[in-house]
PAKOL-319916 format. One record per residue (C-alpha): chain; residue number from 1; y, z, x. Coordinates in steps of 0.5 Angstrom, whole numbers, always signed. Example, Ala and Ser with C-alpha at 12.3 -4.5 7.8 and 13.67 -1.06 7.14 Angstrom:
PAKOL-319916
<marba ch="A" i="1" Y="-9" Z="+16" X="+25"/>
<marba ch="A" i="2" Y="-2" Z="+14" X="+27"/>
This chain:
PAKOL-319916
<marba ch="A" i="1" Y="-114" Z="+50" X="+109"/>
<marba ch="A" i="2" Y="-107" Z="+49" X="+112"/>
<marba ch="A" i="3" Y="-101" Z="+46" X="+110"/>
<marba ch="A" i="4" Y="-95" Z="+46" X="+114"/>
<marba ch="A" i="5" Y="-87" Z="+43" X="+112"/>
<marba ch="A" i="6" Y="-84" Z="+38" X="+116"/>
<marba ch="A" i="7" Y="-76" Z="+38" X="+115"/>
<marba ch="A" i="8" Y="-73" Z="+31" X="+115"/>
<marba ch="A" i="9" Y="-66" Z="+31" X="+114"/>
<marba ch="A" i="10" Y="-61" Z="+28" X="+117"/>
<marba ch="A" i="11" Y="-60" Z="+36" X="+121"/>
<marba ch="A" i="12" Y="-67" Z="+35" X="+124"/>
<marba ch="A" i="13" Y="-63" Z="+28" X="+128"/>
<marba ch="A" i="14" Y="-59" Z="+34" X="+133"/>
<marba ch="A" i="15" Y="-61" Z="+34" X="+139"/>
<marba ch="A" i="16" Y="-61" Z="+41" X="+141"/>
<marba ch="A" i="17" Y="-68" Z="+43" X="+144"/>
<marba ch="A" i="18" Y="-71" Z="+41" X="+150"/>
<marba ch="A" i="19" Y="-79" Z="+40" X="+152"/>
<marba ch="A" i="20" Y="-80" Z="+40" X="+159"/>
<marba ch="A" i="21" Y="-73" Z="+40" X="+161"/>
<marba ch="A" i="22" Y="-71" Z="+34" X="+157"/>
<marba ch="A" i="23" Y="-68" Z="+35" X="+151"/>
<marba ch="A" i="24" Y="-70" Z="+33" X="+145"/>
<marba ch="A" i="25" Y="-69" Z="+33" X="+137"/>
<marba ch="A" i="26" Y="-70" Z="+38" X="+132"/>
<marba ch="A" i="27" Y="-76" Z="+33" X="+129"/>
<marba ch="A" i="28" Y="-79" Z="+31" X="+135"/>
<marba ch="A" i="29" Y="-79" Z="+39" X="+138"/>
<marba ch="A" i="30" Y="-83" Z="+41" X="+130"/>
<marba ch="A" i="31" Y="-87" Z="+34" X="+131"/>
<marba ch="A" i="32" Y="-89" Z="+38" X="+139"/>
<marba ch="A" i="33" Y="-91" Z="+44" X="+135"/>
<marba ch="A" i="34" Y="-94" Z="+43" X="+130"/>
<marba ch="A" i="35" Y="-99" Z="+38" X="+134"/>
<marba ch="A" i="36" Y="-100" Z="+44" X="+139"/>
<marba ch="A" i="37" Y="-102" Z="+48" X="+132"/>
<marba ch="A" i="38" Y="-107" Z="+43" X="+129"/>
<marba ch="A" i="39" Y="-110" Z="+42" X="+136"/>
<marba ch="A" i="40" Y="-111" Z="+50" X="+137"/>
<marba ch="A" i="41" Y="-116" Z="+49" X="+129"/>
<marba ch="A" i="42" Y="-120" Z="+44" X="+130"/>
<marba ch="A" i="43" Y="-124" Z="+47" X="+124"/>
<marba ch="A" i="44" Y="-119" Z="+48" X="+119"/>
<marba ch="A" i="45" Y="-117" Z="+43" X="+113"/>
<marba ch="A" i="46" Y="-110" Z="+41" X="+115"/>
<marba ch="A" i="47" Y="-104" Z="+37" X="+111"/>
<marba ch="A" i="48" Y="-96" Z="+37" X="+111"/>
<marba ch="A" i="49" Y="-91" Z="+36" X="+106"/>
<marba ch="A" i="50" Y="-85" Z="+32" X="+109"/>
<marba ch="A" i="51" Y="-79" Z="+34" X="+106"/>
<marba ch="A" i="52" Y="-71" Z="+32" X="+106"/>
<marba ch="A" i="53" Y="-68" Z="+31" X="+98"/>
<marba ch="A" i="54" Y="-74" Z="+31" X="+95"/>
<marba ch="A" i="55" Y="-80" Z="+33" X="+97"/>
<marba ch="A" i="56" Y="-87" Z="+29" X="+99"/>
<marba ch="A" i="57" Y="-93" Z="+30" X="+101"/>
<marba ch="A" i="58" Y="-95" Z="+26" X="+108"/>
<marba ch="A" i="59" Y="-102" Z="+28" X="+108"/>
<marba ch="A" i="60" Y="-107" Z="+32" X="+104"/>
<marba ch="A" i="61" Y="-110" Z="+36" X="+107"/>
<marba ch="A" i="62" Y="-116" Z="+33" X="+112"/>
<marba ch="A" i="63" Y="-121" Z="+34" X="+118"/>
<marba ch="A" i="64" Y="-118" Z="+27" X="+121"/>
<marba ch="A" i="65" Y="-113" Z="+30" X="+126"/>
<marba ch="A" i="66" Y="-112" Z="+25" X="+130"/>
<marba ch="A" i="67" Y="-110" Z="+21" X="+123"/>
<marba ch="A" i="68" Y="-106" Z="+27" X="+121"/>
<marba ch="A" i="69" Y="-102" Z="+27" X="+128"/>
<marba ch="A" i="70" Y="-100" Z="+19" X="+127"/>
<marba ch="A" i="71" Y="-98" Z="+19" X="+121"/>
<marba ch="A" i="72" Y="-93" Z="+25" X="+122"/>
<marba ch="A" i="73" Y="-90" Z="+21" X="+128"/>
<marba ch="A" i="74" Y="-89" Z="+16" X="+123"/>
């Protein structure tokens, strides 16, 4: 099982990376990467603690990928 840690502050709303030219925040560069990652394992347990102050889990680990993805978009 994998669980990945996602950083919600308020740093993560710069916009300093690009995705195919376009720039883009810090979270929506982590959110691309990891969905390149849990796309690459598809047998594998994957979940994600989403943190800021205080940490949370987002989603325990799970085999729903698709569910996973979702909720980490949210």
């Amino acid at each position: 099982a994998v669980m990945l840690a996602l950083d919600v502050s308020g740093s993560m709303a710069e916009r300093d990376f690009l995705l195919d030219g376009t720039p883009v925040t810090r979270l929506e560069a982590v959110q691309q990467f990891f969905a390149d990652f849990v796309r690459r394992r598809p047998a594998d347990l994957v979940g994600y603690v989403r943190f800021a102050a205080r940490a949370e889990v987002g989603c325990p680990p799970t085999l729903q990928h698709a569910a996973l993805l979702r909720l980490m978009q949210a």
